[in-house]
Each structure stands twice: as structure tokens, then as C-alpha cells.
C-alpha positions as CSV (number, residue, x, y, z in Angstrom):
1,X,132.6,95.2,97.3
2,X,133.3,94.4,93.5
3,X,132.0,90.5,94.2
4,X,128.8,92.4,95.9
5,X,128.5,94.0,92.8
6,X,129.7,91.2,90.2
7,X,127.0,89.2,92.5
8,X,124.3,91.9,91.6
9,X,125.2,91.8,88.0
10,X,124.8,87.8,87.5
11,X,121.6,87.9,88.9
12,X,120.5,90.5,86.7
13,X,121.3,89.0,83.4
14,X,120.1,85.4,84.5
15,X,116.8,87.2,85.6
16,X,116.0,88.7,82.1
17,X,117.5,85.6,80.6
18,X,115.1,83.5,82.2
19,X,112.0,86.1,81.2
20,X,111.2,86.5,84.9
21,X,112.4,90.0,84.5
22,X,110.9,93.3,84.0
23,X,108.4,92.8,81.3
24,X,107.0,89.5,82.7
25,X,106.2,91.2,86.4
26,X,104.8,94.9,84.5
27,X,102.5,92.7,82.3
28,X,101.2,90.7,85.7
29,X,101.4,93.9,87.5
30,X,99.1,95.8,84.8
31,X,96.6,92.6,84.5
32,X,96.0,92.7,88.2
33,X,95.3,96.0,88.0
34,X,93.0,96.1,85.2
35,X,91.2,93.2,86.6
36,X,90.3,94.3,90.0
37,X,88.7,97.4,88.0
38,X,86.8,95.3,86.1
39,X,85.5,93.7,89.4
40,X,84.5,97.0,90.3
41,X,82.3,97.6,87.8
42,X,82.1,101.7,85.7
43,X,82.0,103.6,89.2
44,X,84.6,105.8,87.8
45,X,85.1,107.4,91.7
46,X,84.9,104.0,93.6
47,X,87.9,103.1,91.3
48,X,89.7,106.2,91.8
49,X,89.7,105.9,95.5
50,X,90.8,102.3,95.8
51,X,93.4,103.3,92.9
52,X,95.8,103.2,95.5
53,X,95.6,100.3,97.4
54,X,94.9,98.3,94.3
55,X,97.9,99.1,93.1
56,X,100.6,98.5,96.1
57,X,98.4,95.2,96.2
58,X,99.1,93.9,92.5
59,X,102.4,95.1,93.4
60,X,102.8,92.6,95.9
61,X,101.4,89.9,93.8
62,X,103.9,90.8,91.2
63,X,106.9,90.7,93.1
64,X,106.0,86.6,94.3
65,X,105.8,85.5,90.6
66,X,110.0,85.2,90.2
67,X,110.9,84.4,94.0
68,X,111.3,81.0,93.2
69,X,114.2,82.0,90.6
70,X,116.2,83.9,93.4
71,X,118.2,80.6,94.3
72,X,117.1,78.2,91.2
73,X,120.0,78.6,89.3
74,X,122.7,79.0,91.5
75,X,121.2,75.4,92.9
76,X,120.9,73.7,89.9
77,X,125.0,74.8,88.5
78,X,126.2,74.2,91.6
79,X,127.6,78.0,92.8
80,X,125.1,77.5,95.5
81,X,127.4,75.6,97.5
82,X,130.6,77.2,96.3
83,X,128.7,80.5,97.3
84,X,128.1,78.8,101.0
85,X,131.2,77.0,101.3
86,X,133.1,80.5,100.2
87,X,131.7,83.5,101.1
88,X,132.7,84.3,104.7
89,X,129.5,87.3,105.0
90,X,127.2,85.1,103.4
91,X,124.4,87.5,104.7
92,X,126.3,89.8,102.4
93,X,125.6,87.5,99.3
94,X,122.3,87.3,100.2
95,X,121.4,91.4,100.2
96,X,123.1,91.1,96.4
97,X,120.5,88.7,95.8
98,X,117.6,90.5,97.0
99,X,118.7,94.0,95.6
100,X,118.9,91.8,92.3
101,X,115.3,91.0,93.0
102,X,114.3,94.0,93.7
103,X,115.7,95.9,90.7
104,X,114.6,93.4,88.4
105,X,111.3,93.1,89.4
106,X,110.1,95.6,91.4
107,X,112.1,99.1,89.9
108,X,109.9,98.4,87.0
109,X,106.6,98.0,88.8
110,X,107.4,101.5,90.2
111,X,108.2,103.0,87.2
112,X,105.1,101.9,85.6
113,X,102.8,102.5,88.4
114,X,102.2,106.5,87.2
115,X,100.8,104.7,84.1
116,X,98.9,102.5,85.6
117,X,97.3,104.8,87.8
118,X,96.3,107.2,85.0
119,X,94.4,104.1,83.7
120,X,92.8,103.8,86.9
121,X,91.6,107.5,87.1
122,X,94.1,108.0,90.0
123,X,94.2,111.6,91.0
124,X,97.6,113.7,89.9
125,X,98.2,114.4,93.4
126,X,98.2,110.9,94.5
127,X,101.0,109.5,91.9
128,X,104.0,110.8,94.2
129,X,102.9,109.2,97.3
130,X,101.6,106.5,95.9
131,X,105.2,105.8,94.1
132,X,107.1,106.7,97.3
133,X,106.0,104.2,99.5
134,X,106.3,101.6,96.6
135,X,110.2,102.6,96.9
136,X,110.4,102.2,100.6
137,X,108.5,99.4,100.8
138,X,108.9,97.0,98.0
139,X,112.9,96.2,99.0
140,X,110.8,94.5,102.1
141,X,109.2,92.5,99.9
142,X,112.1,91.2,97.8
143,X,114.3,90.5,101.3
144,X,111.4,89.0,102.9
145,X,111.3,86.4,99.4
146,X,114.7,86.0,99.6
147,X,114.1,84.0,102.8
148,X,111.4,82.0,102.0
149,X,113.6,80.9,98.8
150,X,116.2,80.1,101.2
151,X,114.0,78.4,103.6
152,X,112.9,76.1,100.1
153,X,115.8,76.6,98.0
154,X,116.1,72.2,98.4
155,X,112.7,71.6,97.0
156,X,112.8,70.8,93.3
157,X,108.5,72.9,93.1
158,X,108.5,75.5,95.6
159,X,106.6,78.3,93.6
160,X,103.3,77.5,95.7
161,X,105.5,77.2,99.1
162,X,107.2,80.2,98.9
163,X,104.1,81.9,98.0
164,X,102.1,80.6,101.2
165,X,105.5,81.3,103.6
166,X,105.8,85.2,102.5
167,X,102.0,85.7,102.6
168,X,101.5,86.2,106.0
169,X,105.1,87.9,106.4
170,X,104.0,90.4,103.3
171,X,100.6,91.7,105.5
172,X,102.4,94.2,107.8
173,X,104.1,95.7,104.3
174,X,100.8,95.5,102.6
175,X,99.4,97.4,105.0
176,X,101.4,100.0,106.1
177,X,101.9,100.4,102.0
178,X,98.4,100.8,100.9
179,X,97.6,103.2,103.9
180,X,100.5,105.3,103.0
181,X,99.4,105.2,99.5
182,X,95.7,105.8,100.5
183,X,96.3,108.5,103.3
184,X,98.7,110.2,100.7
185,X,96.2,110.4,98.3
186,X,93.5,112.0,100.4
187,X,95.7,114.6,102.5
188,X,95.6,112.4,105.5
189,X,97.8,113.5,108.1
190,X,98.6,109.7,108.9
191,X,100.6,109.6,105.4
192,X,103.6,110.5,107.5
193,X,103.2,107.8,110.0
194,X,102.2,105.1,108.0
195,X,105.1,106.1,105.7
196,X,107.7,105.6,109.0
197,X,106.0,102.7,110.0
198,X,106.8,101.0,106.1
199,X,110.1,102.6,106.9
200,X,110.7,100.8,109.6
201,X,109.5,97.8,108.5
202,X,111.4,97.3,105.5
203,X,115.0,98.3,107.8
204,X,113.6,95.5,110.3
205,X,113.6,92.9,107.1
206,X,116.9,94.4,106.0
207,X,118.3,93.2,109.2
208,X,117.1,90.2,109.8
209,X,116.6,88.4,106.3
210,X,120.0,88.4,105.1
211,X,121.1,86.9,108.4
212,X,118.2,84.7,108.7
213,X,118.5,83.4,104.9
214,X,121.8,82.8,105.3
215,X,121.1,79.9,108.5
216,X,118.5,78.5,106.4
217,X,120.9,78.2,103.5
218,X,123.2,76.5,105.5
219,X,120.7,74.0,107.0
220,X,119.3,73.1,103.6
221,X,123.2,72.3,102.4
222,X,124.2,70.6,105.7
């Protein structure tokens, strides 16, 4: 448990040495934002009811901006291989990499989406479900990434790769997040259900990405 943790810990500090930390995802997570209410146009209640959605989506675009930095490092010292070569749970390793991921990039996108959604006349009542299914759903999105960087992690330019390999995998998140978001914003009765389903989704990816990152790393090193 304390190399889980000493794990966690590198990968913080390399994160916000590299400036692909908090401040670098909150400023891309704010832009997006403001620019798909520029899009929009002044319809100050159009905006407010796509608040939401717009959000958990510049979320999402957020979190891909550092996934290429999950495994860059550790390749190119070298404690890539000692990591493979030594770790017995190597699916193990991998979850400290993703929760690194995930509270470098994405806790701050949480904690700044209240702000964000002022700016985007996002009604009071919306904020808490809005930031609820951001915490159940965004781990999905950095275990998801943590596979794709596996799956690439022996390309030397993957940044556009990884980005077209978690895409697809990031819909069923996406959705389940922004109607969650949405339904909890209106009253919708389906805020429950589209809150288990995100649920259940991001348990599924906590499953089966560590284990399935894990073969990948091993077939890239072979």
C-alpha cells in the first residue's frame, strides 16, 4: 500500500512539474466553456439550459489535454520497464496512475465548475448535480486514458492517437454525464437513473482498464 501511495505521489509532482496540472486543464476547461457561449450568441436562457451539458463536455475535453503525460516520463527514465519487470499487480500500478490523473486534472475541473457555471447563468439548484456526476464520472475518463496511453505509450507523438482511441470510449460517459447533469438541473426524475447508469459505467472502467492497460503495457515492452 505505501508503494500505491509513493506511486500516487510521483505522479503528482511530475504532473505539476511538467505544467500539465491543475492550472493548465482549469484554464482549457474555462475557455471551452466560454467559447461555446460565445457560439450561442446573448440568449441568456438558451445558455442557461445547455449550462450543463456544456460543461461535463469541456470537461471531457479537458481531461485528454495531459493523457499523453500518464506514461511519458516513466518511458523516457526508464522506471517504465523496472515498473513492468517489478511490480507483480501491475494493474495495481496502473489505478495509482489514473487516480494521479484524475486528481491532477480532473479534482480541479470540479472544483471550478460552481464558478464556471455562475458565468454561464447556471441555476443554483443545478450546481450540486451538475458537480456530482462530474465526481462519479470523471475517474472513468482518467482510467479510460490511462489505456489508451498504455495502448501508445511506444510511440514517441501519440497526443492525436490517444485522443482519437478514447473518443469513442468517452461517448457512453459523456452521455450518461450530461444527462445526469441536465435531468438534475430540471427536476427530471431520470437524474437518478442516468446518475446509476454513470455509476456503473465508471466501476465497469475501474475493472477492466487497469487489467487491460496493464496487457497492453506488456505487449508494447515485449
Amino acid at each position: 500500500m505505501s508503494a500505491f501511495f509513493a506511486l500516487v505521489m510521483r505522479d503528482l509532482r511530475l504532473a505539476f512539474r511538467a505544467g500539465g496540472g491543475a492550472l493548465q486543464a482549469v484554464m482549457f476547461f474555462a475557455l471551452a466553456g466560454v467559447l461555446f457561449a460565445l457560439a450561442v450568441g446573448p440568449d441568456i436562457a438558451l445558455i442557461s439550459k445547455i449550462a450543463a451539458p456544456v460543461l461535463w463536455t469541456a470537461a471531457l475535453l479537458a481531461t485528454q489535454i495531459s493523457l499523453d503525460q500518464i506514461w511519458r516520463a516513466d518511458r523516457e527514465d526508464g522506471s517504465l520497464d523496472v515498473l513492468v519487470e517489478t511490480s507483480g499487480f501491475l494493474s495495481v500500478a496502473v489505478f495509482a496512475k489514473a487516480l494521479a490523473h484524475w486528481l491532477s486534472t480532473a479534482l480541479p475541473l470540479i472544483v471550478a465548475a460552481p464558478m464556471l457555471g455562475v458565468l454561464l447563468n447556471l441555476k443554483a439548484a443545478a450546481i450540486g448535480p451538475l458537480v456530482v456526476s462530474l465526481l462519479i464520472g470523471t475517474p472513468g475518463l482518467s482510467l479510460i486514458g490511462c489505456f489508451a496511453g498504455a495502448l501508445t505509450v511506444s510511440l514517441t507523438r501519440a497526443h492525436l492517437l490517444i485522443s482519437i482511441i478514447v473518443s469513442p470510449l468517452y461517448v457512453p460517459i459523456l452521455i450518461f454525464g450530461a444527462g445526469a447533469a441536465a435531468a438534475g438541473a430540471s427536476g427530471d426524475p431520470q437524474y437518478a437513473a442516468n446518475l446509476m447508469l454513470l455509476g456503473a459505467t465508471s466501476l465497469f472502467a475501474a475493472v477492466i482498464s487497469p487489467l487491460a492497460s496493464a496487457a497492453a503495457l506488456r505487449s508494447n515492452l515485449d
